[in-house]
DSSP file (Angstrom, degrees, kcal/mol; ACC not computed):
  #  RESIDUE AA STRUCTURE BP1 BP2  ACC     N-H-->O    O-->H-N    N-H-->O    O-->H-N    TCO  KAPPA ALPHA  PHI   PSI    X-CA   Y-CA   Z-CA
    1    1 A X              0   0    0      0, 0.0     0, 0.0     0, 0.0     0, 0.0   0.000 360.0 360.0 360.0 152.7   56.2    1.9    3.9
    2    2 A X        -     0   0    0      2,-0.1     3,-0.0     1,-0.1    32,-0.0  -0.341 360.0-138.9 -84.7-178.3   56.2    3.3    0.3
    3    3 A X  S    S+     0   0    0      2,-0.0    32,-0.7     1,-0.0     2,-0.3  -0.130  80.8  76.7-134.9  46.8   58.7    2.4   -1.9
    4    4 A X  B     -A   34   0A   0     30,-0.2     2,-0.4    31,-0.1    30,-0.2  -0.963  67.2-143.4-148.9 151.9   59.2    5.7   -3.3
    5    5 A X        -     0   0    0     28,-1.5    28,-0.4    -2,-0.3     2,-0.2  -0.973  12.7-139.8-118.6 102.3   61.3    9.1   -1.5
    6    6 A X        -     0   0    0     -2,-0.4     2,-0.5    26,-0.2    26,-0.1  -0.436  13.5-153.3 -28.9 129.3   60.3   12.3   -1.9
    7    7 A X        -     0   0    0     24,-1.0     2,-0.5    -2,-0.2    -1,-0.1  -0.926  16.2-130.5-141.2 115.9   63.0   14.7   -2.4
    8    8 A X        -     0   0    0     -2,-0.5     6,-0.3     1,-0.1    22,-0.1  -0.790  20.2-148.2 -93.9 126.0   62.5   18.4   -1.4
    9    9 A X  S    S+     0   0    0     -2,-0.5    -1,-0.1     1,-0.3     5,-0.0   0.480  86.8  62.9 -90.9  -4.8   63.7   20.0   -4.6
   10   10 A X  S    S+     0   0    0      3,-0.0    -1,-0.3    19,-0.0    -2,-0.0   0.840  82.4  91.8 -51.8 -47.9   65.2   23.3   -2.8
   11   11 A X  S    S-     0   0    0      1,-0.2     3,-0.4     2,-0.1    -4,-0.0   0.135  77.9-140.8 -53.9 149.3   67.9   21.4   -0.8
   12   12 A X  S >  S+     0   0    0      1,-0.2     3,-2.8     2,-0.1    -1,-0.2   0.851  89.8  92.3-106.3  -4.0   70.7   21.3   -2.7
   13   13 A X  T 3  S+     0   0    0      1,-0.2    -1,-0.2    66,-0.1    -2,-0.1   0.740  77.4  66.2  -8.4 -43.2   71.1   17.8   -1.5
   14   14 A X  T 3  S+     0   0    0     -3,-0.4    16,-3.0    -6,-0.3     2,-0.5   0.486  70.0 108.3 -87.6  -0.6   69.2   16.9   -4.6
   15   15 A X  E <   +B   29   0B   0     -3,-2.8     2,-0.4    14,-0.2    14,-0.2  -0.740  53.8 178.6 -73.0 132.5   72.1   18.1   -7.0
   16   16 A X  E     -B   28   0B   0     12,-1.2    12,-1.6    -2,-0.5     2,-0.7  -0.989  32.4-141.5-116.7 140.9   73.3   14.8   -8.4
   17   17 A X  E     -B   27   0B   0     61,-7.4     2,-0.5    -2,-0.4    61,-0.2  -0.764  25.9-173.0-115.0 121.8   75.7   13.9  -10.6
   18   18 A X  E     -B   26   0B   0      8,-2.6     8,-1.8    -2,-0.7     2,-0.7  -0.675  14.9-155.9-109.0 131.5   74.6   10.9  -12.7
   19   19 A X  E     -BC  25  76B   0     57,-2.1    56,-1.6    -2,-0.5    57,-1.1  -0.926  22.1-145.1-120.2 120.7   76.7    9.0  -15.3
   20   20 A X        -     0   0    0      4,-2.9     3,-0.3    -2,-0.7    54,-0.2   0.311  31.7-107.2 -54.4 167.1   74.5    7.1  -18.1
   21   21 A X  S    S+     0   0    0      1,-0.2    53,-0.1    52,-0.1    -1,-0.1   0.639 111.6  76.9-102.3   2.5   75.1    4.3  -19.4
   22   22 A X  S    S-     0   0    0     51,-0.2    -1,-0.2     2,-0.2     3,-0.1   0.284 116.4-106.4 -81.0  22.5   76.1    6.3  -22.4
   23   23 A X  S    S+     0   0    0     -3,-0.3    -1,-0.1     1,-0.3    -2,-0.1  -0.053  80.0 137.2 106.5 -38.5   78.7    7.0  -21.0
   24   24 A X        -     0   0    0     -5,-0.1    -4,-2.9     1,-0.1     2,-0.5  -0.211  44.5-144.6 -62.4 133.9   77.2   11.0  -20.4
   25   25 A X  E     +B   19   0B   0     -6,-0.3    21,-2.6    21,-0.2     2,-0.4  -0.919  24.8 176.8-101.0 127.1   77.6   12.5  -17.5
   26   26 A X  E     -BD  18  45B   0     -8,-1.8    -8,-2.6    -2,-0.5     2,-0.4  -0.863  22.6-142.4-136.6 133.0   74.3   15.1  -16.4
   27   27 A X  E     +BD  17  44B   0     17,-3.8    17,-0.7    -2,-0.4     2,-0.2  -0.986  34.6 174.3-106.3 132.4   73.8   17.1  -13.3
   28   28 A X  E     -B   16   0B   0    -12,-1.6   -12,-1.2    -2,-0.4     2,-0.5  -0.581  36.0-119.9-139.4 162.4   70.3   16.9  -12.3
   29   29 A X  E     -BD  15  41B   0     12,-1.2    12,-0.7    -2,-0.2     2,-0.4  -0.927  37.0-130.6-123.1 100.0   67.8   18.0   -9.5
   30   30 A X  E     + D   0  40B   0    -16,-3.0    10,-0.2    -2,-0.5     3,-0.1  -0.292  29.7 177.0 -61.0 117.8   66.2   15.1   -8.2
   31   31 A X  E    S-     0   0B   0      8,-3.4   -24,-1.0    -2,-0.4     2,-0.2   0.974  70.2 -28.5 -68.2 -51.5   62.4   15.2   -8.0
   32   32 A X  E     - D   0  39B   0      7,-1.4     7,-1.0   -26,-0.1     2,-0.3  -0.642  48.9-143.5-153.2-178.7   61.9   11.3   -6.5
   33   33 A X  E     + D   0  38B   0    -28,-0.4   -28,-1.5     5,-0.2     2,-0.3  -0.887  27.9 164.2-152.2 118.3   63.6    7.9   -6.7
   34   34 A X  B     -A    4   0A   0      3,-2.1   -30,-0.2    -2,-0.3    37,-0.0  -0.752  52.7 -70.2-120.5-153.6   61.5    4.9   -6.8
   35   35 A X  S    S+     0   0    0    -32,-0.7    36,-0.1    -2,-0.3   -31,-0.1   0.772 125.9  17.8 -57.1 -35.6   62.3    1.4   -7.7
   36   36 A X  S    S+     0   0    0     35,-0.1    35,-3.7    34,-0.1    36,-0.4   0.763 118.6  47.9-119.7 -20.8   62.8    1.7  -11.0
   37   37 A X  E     - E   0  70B   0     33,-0.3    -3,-2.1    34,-0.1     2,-0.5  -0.656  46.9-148.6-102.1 164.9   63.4    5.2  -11.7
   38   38 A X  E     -DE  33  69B   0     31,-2.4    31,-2.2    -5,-0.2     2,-0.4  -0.985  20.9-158.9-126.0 137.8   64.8    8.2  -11.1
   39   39 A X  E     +DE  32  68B   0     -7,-1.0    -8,-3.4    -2,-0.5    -7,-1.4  -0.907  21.5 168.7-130.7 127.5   62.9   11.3  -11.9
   40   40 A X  E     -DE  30  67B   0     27,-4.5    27,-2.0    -2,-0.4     2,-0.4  -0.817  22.7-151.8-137.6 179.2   64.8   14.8  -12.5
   41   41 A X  E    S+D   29   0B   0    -12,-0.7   -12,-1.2    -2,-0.2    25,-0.1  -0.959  72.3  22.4-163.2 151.2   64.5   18.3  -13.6
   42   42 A X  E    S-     0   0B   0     -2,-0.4    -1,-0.2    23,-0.2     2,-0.2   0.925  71.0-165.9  46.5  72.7   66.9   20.7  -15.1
   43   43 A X  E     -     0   0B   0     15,-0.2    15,-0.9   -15,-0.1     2,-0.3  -0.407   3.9-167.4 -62.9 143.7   69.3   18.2  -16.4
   44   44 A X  E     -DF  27  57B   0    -17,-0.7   -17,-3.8    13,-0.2     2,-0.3  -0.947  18.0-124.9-155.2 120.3   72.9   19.9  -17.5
   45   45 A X  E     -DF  26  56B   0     11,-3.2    11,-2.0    -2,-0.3     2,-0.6  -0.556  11.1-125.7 -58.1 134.9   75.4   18.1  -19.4
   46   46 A X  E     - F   0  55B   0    -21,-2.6     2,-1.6    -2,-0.3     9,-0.2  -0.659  26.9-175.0 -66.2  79.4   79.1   17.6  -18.4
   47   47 A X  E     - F   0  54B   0      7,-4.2     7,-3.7    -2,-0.6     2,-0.4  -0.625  12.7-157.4 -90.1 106.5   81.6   19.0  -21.5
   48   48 A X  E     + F   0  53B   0     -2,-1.6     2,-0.3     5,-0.2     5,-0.3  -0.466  18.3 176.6 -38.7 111.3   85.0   18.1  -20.5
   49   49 A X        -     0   0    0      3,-3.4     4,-0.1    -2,-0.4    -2,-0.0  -0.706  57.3 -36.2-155.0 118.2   87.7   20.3  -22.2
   50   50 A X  S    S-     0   0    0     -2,-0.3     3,-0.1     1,-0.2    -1,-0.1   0.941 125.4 -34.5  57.0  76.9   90.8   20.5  -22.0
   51   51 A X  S    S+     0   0    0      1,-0.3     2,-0.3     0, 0.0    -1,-0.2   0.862 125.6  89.9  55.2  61.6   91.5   19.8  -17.9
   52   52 A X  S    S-     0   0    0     -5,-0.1    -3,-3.4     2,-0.0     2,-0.6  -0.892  72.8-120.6-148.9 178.0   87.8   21.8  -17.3
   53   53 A X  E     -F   48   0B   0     -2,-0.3    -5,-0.2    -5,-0.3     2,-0.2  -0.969  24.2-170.6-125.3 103.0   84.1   21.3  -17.1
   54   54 A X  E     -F   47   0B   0     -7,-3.7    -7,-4.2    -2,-0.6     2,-0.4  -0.588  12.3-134.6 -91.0 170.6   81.9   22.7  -19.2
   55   55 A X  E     +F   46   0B   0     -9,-0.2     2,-0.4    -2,-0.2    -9,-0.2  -0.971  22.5 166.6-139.2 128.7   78.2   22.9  -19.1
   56   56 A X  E     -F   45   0B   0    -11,-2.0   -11,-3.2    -2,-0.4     2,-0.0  -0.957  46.2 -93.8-135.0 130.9   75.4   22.3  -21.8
   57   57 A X  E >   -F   44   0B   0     -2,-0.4     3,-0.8   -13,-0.2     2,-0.4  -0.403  41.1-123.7 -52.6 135.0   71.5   21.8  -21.4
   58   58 A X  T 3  S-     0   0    0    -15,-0.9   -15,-0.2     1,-0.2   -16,-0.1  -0.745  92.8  -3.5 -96.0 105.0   71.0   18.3  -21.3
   59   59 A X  T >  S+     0   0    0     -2,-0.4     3,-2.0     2,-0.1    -1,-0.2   0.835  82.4 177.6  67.6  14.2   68.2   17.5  -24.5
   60   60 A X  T <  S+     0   0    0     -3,-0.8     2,-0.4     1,-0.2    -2,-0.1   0.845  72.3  54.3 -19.7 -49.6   68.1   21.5  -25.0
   61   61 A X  T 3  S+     0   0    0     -4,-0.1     2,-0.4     2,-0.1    -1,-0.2  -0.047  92.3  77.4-115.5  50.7   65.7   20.7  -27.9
   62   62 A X  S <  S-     0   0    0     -3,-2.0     2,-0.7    -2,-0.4    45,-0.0  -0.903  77.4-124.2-125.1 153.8   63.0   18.6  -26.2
   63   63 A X        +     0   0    0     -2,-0.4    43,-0.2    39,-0.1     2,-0.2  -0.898  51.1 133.8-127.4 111.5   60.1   20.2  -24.0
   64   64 A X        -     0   0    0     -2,-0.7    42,-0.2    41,-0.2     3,-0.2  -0.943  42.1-164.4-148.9 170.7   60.0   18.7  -20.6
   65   65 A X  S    S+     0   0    0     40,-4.6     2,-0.4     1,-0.6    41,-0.2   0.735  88.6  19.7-121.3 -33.1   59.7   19.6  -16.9
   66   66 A X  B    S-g  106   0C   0     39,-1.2    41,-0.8   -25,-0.1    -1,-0.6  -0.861  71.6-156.3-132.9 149.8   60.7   16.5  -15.4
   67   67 A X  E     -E   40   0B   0    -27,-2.0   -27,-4.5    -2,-0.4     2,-0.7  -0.993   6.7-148.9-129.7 130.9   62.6   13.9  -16.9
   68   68 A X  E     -E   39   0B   0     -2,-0.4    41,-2.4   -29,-0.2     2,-0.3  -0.852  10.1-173.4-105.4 110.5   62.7   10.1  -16.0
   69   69 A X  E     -E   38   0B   0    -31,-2.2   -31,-2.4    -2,-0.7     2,-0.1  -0.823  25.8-121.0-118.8 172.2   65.4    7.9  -16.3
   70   70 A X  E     -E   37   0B   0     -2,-0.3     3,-0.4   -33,-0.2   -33,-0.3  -0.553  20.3-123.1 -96.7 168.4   65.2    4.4  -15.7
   71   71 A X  S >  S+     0   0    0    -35,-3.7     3,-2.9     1,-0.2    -1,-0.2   0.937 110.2  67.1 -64.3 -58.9   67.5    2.9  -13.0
   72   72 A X  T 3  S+     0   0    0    -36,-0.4    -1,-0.2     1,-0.3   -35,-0.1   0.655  92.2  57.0 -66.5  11.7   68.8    0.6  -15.5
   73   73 A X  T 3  S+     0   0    0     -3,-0.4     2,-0.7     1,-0.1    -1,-0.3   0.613  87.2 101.4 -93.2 -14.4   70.7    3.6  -17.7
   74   74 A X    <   +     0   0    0     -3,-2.9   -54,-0.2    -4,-0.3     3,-0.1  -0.725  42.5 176.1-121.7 117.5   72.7    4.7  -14.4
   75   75 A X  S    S-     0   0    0    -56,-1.6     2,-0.3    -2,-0.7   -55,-0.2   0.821  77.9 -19.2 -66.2 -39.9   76.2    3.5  -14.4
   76   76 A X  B     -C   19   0B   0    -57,-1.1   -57,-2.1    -3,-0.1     2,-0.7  -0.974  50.9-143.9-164.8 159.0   76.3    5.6  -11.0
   77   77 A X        +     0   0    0     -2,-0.3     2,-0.3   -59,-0.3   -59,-0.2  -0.985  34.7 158.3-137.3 114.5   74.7    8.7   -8.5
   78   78 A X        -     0   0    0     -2,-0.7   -61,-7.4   -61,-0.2     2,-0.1  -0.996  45.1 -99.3-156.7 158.2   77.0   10.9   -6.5
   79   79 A X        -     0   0    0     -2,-0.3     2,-0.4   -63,-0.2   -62,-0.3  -0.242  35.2-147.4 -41.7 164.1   77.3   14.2   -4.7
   80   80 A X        -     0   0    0      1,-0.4     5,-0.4   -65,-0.1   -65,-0.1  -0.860  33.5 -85.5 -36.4 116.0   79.0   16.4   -6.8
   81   81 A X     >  -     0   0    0     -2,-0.4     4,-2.0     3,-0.1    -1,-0.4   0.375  33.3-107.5  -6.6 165.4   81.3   19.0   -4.8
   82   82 A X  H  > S+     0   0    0      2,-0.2     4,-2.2     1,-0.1    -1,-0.1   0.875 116.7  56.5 -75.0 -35.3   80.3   21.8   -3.6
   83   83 A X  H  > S+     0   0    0      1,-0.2     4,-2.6     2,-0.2     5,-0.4   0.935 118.8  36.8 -80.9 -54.6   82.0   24.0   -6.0
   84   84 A X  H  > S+     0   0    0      2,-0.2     4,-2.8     1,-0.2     3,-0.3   0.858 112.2  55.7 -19.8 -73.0   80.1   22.2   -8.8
   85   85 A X  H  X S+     0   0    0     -4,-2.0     4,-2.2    -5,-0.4     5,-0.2   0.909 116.8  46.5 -35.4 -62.2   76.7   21.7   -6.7
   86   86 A X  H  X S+     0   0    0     -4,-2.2     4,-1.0     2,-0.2    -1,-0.2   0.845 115.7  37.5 -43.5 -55.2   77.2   25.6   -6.5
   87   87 A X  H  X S+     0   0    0     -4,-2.6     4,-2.6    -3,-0.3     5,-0.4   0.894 112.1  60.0 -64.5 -34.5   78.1   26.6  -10.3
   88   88 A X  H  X S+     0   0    0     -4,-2.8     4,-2.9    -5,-0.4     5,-0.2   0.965 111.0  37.5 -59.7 -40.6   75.6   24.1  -11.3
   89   89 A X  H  X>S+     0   0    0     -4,-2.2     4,-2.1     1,-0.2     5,-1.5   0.726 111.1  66.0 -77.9 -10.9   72.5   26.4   -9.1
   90   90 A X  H  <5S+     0   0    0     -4,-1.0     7,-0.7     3,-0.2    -1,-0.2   0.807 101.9  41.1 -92.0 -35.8   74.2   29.3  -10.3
   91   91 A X  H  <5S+     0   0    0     -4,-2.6     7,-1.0    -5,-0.2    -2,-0.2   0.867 122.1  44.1 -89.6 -35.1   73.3   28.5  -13.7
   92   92 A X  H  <5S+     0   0    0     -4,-2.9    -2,-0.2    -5,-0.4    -3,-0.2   0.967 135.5   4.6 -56.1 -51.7   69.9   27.5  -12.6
   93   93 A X  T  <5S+     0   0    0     -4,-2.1    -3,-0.2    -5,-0.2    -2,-0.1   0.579 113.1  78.0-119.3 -26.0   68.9   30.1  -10.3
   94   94 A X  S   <S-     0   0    0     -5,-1.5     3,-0.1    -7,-0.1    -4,-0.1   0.375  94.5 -75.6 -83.0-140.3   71.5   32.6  -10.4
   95   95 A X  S    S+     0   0    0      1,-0.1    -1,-0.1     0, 0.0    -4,-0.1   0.989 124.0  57.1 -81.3 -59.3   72.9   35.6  -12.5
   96   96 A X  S    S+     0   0    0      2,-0.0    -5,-0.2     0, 0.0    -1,-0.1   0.541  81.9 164.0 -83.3  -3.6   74.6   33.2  -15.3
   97   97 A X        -     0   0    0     -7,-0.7     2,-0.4    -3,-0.1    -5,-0.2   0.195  19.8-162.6  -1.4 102.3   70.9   31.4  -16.1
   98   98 A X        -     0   0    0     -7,-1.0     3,-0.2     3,-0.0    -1,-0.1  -0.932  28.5-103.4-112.2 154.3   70.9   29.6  -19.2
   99   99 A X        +     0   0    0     -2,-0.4   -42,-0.2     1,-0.2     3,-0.0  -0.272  45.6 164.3 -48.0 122.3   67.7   28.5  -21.0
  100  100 A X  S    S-     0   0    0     -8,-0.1     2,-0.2     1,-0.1    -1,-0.2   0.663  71.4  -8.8-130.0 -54.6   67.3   24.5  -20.2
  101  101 A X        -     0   0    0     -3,-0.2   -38,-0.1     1,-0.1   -40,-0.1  -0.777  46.4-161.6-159.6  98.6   63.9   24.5  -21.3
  102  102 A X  S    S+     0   0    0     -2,-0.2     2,-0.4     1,-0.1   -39,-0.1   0.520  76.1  32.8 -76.0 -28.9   60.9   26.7  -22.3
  103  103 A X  S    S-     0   0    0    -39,-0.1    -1,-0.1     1,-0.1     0, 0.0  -0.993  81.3-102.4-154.0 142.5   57.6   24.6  -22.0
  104  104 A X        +     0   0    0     -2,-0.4     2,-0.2   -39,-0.1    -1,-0.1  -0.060  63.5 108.5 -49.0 171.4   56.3   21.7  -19.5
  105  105 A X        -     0   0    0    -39,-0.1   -40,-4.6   -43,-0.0   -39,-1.2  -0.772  54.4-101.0-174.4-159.5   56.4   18.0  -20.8
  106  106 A X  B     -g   66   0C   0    -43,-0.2     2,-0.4    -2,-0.2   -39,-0.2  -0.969  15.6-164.9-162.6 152.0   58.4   14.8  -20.2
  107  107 A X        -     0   0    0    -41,-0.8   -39,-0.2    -2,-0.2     2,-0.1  -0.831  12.1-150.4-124.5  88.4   61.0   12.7  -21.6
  108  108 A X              0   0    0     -2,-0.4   -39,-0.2   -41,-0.2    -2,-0.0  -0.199 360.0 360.0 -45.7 122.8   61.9    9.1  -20.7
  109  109 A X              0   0    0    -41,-2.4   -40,-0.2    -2,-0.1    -1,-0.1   0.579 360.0 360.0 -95.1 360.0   65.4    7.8  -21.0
């Protein structure tokens, strides 16, 4: 058996909400999981302000399509709510679209 899981990157299963060990908190689309990594794409920062959640492209001024971070940067992985999961595709894929990233590459954390 492999010891990496393919993630079908439509579900919205794959929204995750990941807290660094810098402390940052990123909502992400998981491509994969193996052993030592976690591999994502369209990473979105968490701004807390003033009892809301805001949202900022995560490494706006890098060019990547996937991003990898290593297991040992994540304090933690969870669902997000739905209403989150939701705002969060809304800004991916919906009408309120913001600009994450313009050109393929990849960025290890």
């Amino acid at each position: 058996m492999s010891n990496i899981t393919s993630i079908n990157k439509a579900n919205m299963d794959n929204i995750r909400l990941i807290r660094l060990t810098s402390g940052e908190e990123i909502l992400v689309n998981v491509v994969e999981y193996t052993d030592m990594d976690l591999i994502v794409k369209d990473p979105v920062l968490l701004i807390p302000n003033n009892g809301q959640i805001g949202f900022m492209p995560y490494m706006s001024y890098c060019d990547m399509d996937n991003m990898v971070i290593k297991q040992e940067h994540i304090m933690f992985d969870l669902s997000p709510t739905e209403d989150l999961a939701g705002q969060y595709q809304g800004m991916i894929k919906g009408p309120n679209v913001i600009q994450l990233n313009e050109t393929a590459g990849k960025i290890i954390v």
